[in-house]
NUGUFI-836682 format. One record per residue: residue number from 1; x, y, z of N, C-alpha, C in turn. Coordinates in steps of 0.05 Angstrom, whole numbers. Atoms other than C-alpha are relative to their C-alpha. Example, Ala and Ser with C-alpha at 12.3 -4.5 7.8 and 13.67 -1.06 7.14 Angstrom:
# residues 2
SITE  num     n_x     n_y     n_z    ca_x    ca_y    ca_z     c_x     c_y     c_z
SITE    1      18     -24       0     246     -90     156      18      24       0
SITE    2     -16     -24      -1     273     -21     143     -15      22      14
END
This chain:
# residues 158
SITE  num     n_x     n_y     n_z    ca_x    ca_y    ca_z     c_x     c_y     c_z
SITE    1      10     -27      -3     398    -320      21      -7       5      29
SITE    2       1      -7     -36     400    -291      89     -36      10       3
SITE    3      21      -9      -9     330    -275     127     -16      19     -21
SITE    4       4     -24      -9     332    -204     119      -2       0     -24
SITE    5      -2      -2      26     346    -207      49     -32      -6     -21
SITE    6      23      21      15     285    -257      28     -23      29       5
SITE    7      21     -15     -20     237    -201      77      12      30     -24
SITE    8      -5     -24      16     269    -141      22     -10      -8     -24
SITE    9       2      12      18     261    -185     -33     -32       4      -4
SITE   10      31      10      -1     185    -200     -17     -12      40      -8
SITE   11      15     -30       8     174    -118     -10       5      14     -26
SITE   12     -11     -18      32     216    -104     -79     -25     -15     -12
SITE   13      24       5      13     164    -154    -110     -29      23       6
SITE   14      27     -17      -4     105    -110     -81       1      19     -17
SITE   15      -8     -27      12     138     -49    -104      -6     -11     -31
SITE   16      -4      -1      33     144     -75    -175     -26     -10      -7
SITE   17      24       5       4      75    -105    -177      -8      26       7
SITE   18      19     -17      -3      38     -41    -155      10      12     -20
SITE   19      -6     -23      26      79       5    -209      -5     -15     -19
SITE   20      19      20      37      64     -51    -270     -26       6       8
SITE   21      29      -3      -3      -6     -44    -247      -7      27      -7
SITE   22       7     -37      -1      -6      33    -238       7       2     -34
SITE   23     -12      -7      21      35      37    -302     -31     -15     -24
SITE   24      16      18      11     -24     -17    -335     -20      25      -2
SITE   25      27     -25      -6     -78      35    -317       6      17      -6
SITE   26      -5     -33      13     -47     100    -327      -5      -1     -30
SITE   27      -2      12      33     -39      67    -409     -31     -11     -14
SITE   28      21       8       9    -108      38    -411     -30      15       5
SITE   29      17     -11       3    -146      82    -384     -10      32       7
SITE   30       1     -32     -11    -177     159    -375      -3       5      26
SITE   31       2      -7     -28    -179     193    -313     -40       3       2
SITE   32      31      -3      -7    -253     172    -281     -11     -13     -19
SITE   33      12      23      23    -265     116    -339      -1     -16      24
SITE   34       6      29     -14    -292      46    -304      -2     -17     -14
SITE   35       9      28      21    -292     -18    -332      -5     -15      15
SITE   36       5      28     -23    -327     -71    -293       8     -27      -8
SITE   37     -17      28      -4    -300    -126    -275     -26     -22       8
SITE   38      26       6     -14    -358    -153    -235     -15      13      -1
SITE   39      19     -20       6    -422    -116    -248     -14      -1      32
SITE   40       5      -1     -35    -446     -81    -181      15      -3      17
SITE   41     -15       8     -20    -389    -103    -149      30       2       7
SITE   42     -13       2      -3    -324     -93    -169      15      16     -29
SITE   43      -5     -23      40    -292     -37    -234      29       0      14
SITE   44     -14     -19       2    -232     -12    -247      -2      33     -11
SITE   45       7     -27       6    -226      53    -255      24      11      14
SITE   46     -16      -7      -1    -175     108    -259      -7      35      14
SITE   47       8     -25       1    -171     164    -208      29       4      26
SITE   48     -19      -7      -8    -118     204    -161     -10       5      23
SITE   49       4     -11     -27    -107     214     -85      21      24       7
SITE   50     -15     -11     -11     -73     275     -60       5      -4      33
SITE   51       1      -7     -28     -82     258       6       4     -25      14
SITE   52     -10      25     -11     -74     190      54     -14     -17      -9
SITE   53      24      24      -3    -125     132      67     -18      21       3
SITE   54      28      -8      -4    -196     155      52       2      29      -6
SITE   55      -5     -33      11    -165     225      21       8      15      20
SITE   56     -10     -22     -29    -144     251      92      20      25     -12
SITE   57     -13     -31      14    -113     321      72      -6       9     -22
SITE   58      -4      -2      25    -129     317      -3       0      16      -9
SITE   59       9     -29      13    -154     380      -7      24      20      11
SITE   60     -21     -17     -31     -91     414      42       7      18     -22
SITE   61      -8     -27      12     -73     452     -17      42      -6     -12
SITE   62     -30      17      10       1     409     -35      19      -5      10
SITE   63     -19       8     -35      41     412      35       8     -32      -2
SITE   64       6      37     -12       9     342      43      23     -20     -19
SITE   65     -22      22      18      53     309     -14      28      -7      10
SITE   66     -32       7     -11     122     318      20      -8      -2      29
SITE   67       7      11     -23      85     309      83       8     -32       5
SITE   68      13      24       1      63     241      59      26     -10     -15
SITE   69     -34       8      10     136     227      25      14      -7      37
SITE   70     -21       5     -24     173     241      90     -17     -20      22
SITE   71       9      22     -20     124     198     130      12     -34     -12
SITE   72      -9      28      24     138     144      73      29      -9       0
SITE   73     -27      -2     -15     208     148      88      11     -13      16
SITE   74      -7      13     -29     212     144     151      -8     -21       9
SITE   75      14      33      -7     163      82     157      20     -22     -17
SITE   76     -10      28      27     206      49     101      34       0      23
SITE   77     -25       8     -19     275      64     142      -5     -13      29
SITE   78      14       5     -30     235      55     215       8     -36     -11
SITE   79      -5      36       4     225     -21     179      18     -15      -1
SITE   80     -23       8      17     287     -38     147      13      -4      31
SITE   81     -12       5     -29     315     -25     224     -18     -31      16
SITE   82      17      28      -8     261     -73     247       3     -35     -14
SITE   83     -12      23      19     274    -122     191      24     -15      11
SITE   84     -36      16     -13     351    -130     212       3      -1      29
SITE   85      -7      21     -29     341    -142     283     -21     -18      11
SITE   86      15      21       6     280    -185     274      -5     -21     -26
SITE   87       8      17      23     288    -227     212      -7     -31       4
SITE   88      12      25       1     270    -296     239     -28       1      18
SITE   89      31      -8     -11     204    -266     272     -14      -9     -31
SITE   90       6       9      27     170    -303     206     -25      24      -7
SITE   91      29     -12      10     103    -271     206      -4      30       9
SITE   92       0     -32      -7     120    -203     240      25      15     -26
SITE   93     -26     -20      24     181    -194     181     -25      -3     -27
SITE   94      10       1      30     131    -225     125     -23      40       2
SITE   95      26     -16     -12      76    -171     157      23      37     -11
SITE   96     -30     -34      -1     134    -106     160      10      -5     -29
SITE   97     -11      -6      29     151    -126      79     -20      11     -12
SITE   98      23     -21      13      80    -112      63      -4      23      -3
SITE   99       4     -27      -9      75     -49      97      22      13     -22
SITE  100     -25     -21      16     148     -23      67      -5      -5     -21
SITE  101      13      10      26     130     -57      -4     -27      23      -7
SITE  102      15     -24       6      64     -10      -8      15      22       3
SITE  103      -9     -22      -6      93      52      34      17       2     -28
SITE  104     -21      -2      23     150      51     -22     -17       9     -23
SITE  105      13      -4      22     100      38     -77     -15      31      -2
SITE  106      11     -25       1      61      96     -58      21      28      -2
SITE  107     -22     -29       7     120     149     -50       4       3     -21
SITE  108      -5       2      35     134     127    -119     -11      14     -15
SITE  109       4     -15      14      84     156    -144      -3      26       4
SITE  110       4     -29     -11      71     219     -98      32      12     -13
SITE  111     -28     -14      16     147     237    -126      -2      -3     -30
SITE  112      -4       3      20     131     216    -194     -30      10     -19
SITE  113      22      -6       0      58     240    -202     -12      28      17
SITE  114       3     -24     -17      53     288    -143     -33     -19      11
SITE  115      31      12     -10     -11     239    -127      -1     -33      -3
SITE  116      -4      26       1     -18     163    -112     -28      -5     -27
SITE  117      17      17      12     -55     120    -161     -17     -16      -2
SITE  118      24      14     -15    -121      86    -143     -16      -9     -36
SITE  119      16      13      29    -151      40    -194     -23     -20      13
SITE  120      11      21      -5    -187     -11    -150     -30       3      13
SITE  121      23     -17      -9    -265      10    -140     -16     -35       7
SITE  122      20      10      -9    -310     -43     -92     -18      14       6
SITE  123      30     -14      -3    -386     -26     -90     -16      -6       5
SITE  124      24      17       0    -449     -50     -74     -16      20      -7
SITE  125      19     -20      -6    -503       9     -92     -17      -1      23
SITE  126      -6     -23       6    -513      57     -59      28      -5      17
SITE  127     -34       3     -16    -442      35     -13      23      -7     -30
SITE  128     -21       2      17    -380      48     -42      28       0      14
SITE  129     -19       1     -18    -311      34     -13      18      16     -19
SITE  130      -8     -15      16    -260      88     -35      27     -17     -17
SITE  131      -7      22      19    -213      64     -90      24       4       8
SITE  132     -29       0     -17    -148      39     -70      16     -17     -18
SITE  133      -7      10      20     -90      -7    -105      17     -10      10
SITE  134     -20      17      -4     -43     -50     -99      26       3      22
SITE  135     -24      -7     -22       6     -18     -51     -17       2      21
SITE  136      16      -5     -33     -49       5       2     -15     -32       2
SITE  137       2      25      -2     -72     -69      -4      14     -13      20
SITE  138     -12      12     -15     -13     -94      18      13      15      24
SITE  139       1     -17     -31      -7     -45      69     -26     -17      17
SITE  140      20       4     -20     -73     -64      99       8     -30       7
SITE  141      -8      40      -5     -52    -141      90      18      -3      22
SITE  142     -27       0     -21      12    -127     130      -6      10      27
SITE  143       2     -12     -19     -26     -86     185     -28     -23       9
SITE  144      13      17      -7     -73    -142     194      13     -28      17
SITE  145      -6      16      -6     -24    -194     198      26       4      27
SITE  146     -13     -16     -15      17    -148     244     -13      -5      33
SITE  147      20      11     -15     -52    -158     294      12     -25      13
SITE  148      -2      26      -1     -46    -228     283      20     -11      17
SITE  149      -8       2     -15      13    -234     306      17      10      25
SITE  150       3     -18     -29      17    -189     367     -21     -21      19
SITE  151      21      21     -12     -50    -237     389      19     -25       4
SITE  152      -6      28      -7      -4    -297     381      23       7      11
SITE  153     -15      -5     -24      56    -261     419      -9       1      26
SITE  154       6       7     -40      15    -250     479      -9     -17       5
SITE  155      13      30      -4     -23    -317     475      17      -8      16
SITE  156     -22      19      -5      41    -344     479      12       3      35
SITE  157     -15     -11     -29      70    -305     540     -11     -11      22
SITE  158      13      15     -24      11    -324     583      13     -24      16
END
């Protein structure tokens, strides 16, 4: 299996884990039900974003959805280019499957929902972190490890 392939492979798994999950939740539970997982610390719970990270636009009034499509898009083709002329960059391709793996997951449902699906609620009272899921996960994972190694490209250069 070529590079590039394994680095598509890794983001189709993301994709298909965040929709079984989303699909898990939509089936189990109401919109704005919680079930803790950890008490104080960690629920599920079922609720909708119209809008980016942290609801950015949510309220825009429905623009934002094919906004937030065509950005989704374009980050997923932007990658796919990046992918095939870096595929033995190990930790900058594993990092760029994350990203496209969520992005994807999330268009999924903004086309299939008109709104992403957020099930994942951390808390401490009175702090609450807004609720996010399996695709913006591995987005954040991928834009972490993206950091990572950018720090160990220029290390290196020195």
């Amino acid at each position: 299996m070529s590079e590039t392939r394994r680095w598509l492979l890794l983001a189709g798994l993301i994709v298909i884990g965040d929709q079984l999950s989303k699909f898990a939740i939509l089936d189990s539970l109401q919109y704005g039900q919680r079930l803790a997982l950890i008490p104080g610390w960690f629920d599920l719970t079922l609720v909708y974003n119209t809008g980016a990270a942290f609801s950015f636009l949510a309220s825009a009034g429905g623009w934002q959805r094919w906004f937030f499509v065509g950005i989704g898009i374009g980050a997923t083709l932007f990658i796919l280019w990046m992918l095939a002329r870096h595929p033995g960059q190990r930790l900058f391709s594993f990092a760029l499957s994350l990203i496209m793996g969520g992005a994807v997951g999330n268009v999924i449902d903004r086309l299939l929902h008109g709104k992403v699906v957020d099930f994942l609620l951390v808390y401490r009272d009175p702090w609450y972190w807004p609720a996010f899921n399996v695709a913006d996960s591995a987005i954040t994972v991928g834009a972490v490890f993206l950091i990572v190694d950018e720090f160990r490209r220029v290390r290196r250069a020195r």
